[in-house]
KOLLUM-555508 format. One line per 8 residues: number of its first residue (from 0); for each residue x, y, z of N, C-alpha, C. Coordinates in steps of 0.02 Angstrom, whole numbers, plus 50000, padded with zeros to 5 digits. Layout:
BEGIN
NUM	X/Y/Z/X/Y/Z/X/Y/Z; ...
END
This chain:
BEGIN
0	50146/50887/48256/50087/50859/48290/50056/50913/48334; 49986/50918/48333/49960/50984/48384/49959/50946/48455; 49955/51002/48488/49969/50981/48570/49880/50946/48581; 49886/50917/48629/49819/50873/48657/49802/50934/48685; 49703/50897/48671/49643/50953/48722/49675/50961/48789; 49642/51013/48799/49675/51043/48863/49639/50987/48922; 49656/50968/48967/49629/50926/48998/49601/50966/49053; 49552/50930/49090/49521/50964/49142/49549/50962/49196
8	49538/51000/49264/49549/51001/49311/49539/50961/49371; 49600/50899/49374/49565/50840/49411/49551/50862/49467; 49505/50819/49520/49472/50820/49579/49541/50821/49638; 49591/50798/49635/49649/50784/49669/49693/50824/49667; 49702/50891/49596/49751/50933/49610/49770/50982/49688; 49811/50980/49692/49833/51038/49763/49790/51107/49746; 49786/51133/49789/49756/51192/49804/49809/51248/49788; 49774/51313/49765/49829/51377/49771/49893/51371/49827
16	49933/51393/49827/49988/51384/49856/50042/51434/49824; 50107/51442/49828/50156/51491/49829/50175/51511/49746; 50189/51565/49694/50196/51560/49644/50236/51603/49627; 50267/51613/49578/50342/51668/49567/50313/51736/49558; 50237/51732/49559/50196/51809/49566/50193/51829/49638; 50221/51781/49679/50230/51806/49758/50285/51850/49765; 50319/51829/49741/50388/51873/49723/50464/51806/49769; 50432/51780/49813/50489/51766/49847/50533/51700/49835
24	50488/51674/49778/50512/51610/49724/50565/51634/49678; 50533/51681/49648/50575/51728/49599/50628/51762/49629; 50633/51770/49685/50717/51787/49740/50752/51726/49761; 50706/51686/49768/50735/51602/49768/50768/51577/49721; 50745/51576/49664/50754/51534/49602/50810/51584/49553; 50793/51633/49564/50834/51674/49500/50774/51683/49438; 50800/51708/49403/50754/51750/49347/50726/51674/49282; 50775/51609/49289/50762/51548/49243/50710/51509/49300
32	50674/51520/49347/50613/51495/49391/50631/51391/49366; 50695/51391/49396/50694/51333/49374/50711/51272/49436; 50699/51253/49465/50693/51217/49515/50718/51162/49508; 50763/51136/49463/50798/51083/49466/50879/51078/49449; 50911/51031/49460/50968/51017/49458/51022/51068/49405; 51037/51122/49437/51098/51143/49378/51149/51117/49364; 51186/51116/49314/51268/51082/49286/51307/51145/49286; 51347/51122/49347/51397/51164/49365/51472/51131/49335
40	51503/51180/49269/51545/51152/49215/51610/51167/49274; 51615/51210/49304/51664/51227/49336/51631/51251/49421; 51668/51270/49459/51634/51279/49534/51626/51367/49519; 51589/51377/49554/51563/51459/49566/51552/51489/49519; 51504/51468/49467/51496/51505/49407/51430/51525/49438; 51384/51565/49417/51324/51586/49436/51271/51537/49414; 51213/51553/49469/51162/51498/49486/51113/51508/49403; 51116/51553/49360/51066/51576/49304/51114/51522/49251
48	51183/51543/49229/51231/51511/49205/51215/51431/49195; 51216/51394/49268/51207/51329/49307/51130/51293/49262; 51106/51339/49276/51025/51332/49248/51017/51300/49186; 51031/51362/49149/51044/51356/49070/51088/51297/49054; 51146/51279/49100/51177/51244/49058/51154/51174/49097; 51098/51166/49147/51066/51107/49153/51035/51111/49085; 50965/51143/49089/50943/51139/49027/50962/51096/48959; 51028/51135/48941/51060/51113/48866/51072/51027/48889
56	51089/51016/48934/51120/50946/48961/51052/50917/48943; 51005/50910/48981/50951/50873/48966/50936/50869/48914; 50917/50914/48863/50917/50932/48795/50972/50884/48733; 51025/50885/48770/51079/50844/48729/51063/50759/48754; 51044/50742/48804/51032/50666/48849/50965/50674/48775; 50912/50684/48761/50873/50681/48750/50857/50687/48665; 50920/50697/48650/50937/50722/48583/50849/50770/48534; 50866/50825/48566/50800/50845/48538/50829/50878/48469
64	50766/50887/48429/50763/50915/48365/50704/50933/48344; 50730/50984/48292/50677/51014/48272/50601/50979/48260; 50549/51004/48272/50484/50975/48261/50490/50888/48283; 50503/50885/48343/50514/50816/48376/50448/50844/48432; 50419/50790/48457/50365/50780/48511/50383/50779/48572; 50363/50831/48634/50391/50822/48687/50365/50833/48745; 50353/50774/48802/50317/50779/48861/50355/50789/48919; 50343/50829/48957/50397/50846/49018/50343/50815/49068
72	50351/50788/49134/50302/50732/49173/50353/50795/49249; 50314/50849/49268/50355/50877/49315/50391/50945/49300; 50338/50977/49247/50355/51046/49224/50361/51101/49271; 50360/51092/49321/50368/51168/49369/50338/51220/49333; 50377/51270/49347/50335/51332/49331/50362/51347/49237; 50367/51284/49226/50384/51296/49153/50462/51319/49114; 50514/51327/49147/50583/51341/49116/50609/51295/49049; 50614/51234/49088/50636/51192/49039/50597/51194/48971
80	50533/51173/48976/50498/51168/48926/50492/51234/48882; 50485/51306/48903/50491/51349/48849/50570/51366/48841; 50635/51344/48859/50682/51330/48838/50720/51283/48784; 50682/51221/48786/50643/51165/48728/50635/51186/48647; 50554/51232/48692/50562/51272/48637/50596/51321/48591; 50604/51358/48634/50643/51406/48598/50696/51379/48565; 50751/51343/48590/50803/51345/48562/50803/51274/48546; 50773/51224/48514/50780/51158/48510/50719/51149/48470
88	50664/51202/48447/50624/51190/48380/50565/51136/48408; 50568/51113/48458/50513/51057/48479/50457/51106/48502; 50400/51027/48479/50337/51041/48519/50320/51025/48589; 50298/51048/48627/50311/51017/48701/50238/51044/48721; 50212/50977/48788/50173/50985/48829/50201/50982/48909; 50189/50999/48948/50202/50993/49016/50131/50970/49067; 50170/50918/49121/50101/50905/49160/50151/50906/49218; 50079/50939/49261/50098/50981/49330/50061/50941/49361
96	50086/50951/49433/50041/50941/49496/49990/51000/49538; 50012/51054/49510/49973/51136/49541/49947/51182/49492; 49877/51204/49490/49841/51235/49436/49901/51303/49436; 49917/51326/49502/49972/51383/49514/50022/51399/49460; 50053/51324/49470/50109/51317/49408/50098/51317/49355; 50021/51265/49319/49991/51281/49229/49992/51350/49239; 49964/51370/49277/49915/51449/49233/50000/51495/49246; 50050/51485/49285/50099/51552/49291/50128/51528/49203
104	50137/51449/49203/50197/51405/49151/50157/51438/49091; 50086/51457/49083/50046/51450/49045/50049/51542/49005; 50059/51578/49056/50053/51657/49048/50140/51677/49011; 50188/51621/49059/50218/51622/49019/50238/51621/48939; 50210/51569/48941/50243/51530/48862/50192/51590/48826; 50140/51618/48858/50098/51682/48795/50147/51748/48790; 50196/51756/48845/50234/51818/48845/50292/51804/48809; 50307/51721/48805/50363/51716/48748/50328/51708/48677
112	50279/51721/48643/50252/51691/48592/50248/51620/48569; 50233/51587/48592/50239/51523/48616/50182/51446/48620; 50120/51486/48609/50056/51468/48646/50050/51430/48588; 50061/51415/48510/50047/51362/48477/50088/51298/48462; 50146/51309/48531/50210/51279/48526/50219/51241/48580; 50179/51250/48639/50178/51228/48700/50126/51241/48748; 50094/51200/48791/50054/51209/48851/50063/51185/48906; 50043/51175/48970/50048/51137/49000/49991/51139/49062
120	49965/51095/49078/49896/51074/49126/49918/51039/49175; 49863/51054/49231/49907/51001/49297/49836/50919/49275; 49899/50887/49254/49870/50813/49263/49946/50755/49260; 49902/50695/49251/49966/50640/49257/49957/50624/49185; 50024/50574/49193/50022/50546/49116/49988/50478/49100; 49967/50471/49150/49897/50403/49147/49827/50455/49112; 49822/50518/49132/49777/50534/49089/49768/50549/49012; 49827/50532/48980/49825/50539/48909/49845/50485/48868
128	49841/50431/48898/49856/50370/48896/49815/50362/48836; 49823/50311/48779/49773/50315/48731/49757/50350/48690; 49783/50417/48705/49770/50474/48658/49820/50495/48624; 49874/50497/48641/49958/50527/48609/49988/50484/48644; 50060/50489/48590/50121/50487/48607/50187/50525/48581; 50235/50514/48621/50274/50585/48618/50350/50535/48591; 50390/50589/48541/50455/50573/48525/50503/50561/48595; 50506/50610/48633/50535/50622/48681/50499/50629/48756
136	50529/50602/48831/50480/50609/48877/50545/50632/48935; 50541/50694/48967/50555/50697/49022/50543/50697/49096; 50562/50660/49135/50530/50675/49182/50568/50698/49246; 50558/50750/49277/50584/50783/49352/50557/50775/49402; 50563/50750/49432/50547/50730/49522/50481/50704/49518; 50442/50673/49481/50394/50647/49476/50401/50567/49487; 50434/50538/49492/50465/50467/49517/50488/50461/49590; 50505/50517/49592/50537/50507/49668/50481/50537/49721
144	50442/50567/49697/50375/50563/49748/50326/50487/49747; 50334/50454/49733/50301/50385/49710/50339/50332/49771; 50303/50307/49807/50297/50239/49839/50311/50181/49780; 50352/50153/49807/50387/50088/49773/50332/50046/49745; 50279/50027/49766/50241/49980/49755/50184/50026/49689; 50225/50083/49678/50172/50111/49643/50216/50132/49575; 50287/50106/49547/50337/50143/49509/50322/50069/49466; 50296/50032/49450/50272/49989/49407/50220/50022/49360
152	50178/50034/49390/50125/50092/49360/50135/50143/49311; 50197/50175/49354/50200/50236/49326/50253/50216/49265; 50287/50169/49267/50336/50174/49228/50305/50142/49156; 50258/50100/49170/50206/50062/49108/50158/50138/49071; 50135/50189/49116/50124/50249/49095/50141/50265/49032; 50239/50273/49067/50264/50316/49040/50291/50265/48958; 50290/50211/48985/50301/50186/48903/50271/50186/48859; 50184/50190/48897/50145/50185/48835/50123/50240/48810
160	50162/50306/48826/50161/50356/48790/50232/50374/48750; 50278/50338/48749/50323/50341/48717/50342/50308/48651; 50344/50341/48578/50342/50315/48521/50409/50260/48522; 50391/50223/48490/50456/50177/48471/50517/50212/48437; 50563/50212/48471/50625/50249/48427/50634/50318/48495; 50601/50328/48528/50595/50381/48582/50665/50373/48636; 50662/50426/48674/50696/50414/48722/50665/50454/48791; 50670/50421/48837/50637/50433/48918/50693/50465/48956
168	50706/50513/48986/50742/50534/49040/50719/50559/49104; 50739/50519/49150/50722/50513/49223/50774/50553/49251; 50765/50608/49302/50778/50644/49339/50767/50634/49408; 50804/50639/49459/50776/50641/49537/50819/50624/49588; 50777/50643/49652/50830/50611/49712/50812/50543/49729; 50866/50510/49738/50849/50458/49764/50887/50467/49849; 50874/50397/49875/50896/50360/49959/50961/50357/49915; 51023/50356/49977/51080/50315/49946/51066/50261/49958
176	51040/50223/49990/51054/50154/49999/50985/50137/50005; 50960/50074/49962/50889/50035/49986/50881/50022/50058; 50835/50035/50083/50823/50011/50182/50845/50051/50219; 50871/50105/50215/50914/50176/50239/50847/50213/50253; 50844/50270/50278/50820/50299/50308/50841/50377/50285; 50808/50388/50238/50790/50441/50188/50808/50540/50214; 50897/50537/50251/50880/50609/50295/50848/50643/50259; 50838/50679/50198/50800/50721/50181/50723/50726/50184
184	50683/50679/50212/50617/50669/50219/50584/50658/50297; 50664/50668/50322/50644/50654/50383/50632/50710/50446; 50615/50703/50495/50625/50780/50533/50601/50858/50519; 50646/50889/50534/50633/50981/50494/50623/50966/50448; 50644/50948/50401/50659/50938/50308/50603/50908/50291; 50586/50882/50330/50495/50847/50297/50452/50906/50292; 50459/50953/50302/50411/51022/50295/50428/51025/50225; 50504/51048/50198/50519/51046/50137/50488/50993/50090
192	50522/50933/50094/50493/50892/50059/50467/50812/50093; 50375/50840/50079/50321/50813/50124/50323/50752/50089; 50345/50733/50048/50337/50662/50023/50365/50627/50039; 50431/50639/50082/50462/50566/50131/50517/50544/50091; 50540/50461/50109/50588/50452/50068/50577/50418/50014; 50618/50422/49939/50604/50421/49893/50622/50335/49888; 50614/50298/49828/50671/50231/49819/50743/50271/49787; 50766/50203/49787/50846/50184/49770/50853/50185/49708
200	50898/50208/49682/50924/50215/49594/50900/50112/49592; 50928/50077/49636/50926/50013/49621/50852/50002/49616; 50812/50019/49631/50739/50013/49661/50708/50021/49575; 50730/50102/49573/50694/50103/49510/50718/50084/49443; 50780/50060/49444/50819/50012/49381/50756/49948/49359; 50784/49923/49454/50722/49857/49433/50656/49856/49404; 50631/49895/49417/50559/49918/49398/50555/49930/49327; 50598/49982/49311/50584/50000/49244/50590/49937/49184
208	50670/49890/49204/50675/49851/49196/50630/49781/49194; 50577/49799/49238/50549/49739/49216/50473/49761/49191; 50466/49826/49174/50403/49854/49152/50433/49871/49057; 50449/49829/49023/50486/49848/48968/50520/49896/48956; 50562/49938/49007/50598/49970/48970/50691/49946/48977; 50722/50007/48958/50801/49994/48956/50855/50033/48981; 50892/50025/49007/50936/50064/49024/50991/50101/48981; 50971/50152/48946/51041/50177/48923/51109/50211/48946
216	51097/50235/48990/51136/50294/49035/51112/50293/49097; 51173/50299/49126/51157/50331/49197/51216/50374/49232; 51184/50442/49240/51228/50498/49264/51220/50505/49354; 51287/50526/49394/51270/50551/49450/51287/50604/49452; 51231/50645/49470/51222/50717/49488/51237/50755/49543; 51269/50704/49586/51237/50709/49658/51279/50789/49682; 51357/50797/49676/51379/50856/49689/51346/50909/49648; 51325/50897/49594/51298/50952/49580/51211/50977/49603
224	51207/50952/49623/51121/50945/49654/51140/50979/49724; 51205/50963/49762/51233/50987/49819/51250/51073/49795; 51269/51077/49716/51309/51149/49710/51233/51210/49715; 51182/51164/49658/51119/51203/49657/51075/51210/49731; 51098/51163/49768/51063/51180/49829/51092/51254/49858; 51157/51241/49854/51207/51301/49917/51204/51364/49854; 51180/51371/49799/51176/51433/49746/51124/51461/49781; 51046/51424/49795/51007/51429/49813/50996/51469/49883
232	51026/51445/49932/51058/51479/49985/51084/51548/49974; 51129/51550/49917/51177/51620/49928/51106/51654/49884; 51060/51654/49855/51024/51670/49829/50964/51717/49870; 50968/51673/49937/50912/51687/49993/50957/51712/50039; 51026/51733/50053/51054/51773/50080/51045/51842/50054; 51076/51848/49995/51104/51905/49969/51021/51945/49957; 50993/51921/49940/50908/51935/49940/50864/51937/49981; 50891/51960/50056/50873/51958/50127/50802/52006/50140
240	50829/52063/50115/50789/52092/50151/50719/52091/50093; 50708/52078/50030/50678/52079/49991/50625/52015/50020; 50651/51981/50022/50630/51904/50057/50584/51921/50107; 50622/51968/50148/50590/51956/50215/50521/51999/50223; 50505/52039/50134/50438/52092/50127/50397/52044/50099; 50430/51976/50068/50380/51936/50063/50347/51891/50126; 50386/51851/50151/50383/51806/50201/50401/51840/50263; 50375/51795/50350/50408/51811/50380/50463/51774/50400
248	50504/51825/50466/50556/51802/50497/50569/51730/50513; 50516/51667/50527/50513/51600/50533/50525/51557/50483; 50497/51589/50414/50489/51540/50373/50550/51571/50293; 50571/51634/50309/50641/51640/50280/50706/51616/50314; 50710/51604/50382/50743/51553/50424/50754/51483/50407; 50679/51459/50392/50668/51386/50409/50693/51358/50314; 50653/51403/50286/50702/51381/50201/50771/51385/50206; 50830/51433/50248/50867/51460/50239/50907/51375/50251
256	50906/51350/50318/50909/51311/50351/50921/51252/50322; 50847/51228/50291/50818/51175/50254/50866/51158/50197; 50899/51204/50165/50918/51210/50098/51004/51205/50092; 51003/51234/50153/51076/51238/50195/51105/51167/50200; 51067/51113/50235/51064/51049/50267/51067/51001/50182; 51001/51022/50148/51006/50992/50069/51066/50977/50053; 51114/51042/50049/51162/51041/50014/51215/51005/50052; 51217/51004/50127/51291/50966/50158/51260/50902/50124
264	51205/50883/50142/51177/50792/50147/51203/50769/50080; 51181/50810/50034/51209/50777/49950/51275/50792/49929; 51315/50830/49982/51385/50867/49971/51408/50792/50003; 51381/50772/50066/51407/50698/50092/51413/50635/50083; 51372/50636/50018/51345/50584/49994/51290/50534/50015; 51266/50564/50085/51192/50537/50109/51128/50536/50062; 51142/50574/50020/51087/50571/49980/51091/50576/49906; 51078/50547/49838/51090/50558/49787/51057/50581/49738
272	51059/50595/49666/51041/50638/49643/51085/50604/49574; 51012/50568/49515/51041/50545/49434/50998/50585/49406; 51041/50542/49335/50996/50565/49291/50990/50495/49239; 50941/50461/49220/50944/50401/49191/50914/50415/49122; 50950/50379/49076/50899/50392/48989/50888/50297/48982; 50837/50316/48959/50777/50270/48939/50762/50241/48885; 50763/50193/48862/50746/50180/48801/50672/50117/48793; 50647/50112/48758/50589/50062/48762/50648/49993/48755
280	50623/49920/48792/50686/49880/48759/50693/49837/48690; 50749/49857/48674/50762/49813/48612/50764/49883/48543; 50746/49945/48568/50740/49998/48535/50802/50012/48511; 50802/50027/48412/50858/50072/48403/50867/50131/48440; 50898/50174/48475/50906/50252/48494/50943/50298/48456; 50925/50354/48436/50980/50365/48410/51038/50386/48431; 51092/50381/48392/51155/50376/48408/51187/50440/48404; 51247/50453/48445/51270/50411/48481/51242/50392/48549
288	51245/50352/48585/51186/50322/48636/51246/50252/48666; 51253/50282/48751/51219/50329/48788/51267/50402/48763; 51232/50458/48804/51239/50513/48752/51285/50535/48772; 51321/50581/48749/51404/50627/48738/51403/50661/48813; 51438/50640/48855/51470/50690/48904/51499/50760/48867; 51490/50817/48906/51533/50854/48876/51583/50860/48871; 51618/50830/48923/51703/50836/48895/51717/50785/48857; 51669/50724/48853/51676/50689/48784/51656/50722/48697
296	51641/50798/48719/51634/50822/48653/51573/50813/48630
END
């Protein structure tokens, strides 16, 4: 299937802002610019390692294959998705929230040869509503920025871009507890992440649940979301002084800090961190479903 027109540039996207051409993302993140949850198979393996073998994990939850259809809802600067590609034969689109992130995700996928295999534009998935639908749909932290009264919406979105026989995987932090008081959104850490507190794994069960979809799986991530935080850290240590030619002294502090705190809160279990697969309900999935742990082989 060819990827959808490029969509335009909504009126609501964020403005320029920080990009791995700054350099100090790319000392942050490591060389896979991947900003989400690594699978740490064993403790202290390296943060690039962690990456990759998130990657394959999602990839296996999602059972991709060759020339299968694929929407990522929360592409960052693009890792996952030209990872997708490359090694999993799919077609993939990505939708962003920052023109920053299309056009870096975008220069990318042309330096991997890539550009008739993948794109990605900052819009939502209410804007392609009607027009496609995708074998496969991932989504990363794009739920957990969403107000409760608004995850009905999004989750009817996301079904009605999902072919029958598909599978949905939800990524994110949640509150541990419904009615709790969200530490990571609160205080210092609200600089980090301005969106406040997220809902409850229970919060968004119900929802999805009653917006037709299904529950196949549900993984907790949460120590490992704690391991990728504190990688992240030794990342912005050991890369000090490089850091500090990007940024100044306040605000290589205040990440240092921020990221520091991430990792006790989800190391404590104050805060959590799944991964849920999706099915439309009443859908065959394919099998085996829910999907193979790895030490289940």
């Amino acid at each position: 299937m060819p990827l959808p027109e490029a969509m335009p540039r909504r009126a609501d996207s964020p403005g320029p802002g920080s990009s791995p051409d700054s350099g100090f993302l790319s000392l942050l993140l490591g060389p896979s610019l991947a900003s989400s949850c690594g699978y740490f198979r064993e403790g202290g393996i390296p943060l690039e390692d962690a990456q990759r073998a998130g990657h394959d994990h999602r990839a296996r939850k999602l059972r991709l294959r060759p020339y299968q259809t694929l929407l990522e809802v929360g592409a960052g600067w693009g890792s996952f998705l030209i990872h997708a590609c490359r090694e999993y034969g799919v077609t993939a689109y990505g939708l962003v929230e920052s023109e920053d992130q299309a056009s870096y995700a975008n220069r990318w996928i042309q330096r991997e040869g890539l550009e008739e295999q993948a794109r990605v534009d900052c819009a939502e998935p209410r804007d392609l509503l009607d027009r496609v639908r995708y074998d496969r749909i991932g989504v990363n932290g794009w739920l957990e920025r969403a107000r409760y009264r608004d995850l009905a919406e999004r989750f009817r979105s996301l079904r009605g871009l999902l072919n029958d026989g598909g599978i949905l995987l939800l990524e994110g932090r949640e509150r541990a507890q419904e009615g709790q008081p969200d530490p990571i959104g609160t205080g210092a850490l609200a600089q980090v992440f301005p969106d406040g507190a997220p809902p409850s794994l229970t919060a968004f069960v119900h929802q999805l649940e009653d917006n037709g979809l299904e529950v196949q799986d549900v993984e907790n991530l949460r120590t490992h979301y704690a391991q990728t935080a504190g990688a992240w850290v030794k990342e912005l240590r050991r890369n000090r002084d490089a850091c500090l030619a990007q940024v100044d002294e306040p605000t290589y502090r205040a990440w240092l800090f921020r990221l520091a705190m991430t990792s006790l809160l989800f190391e404590e279990g104050r805060a959590s961190f799944h991964q849920v697969q999706v099915s439309k309900r009443g859908d065959r999935v394919p099998s085996p479903s829910p999907a193979q742990r790895e030490a289940h082989g």
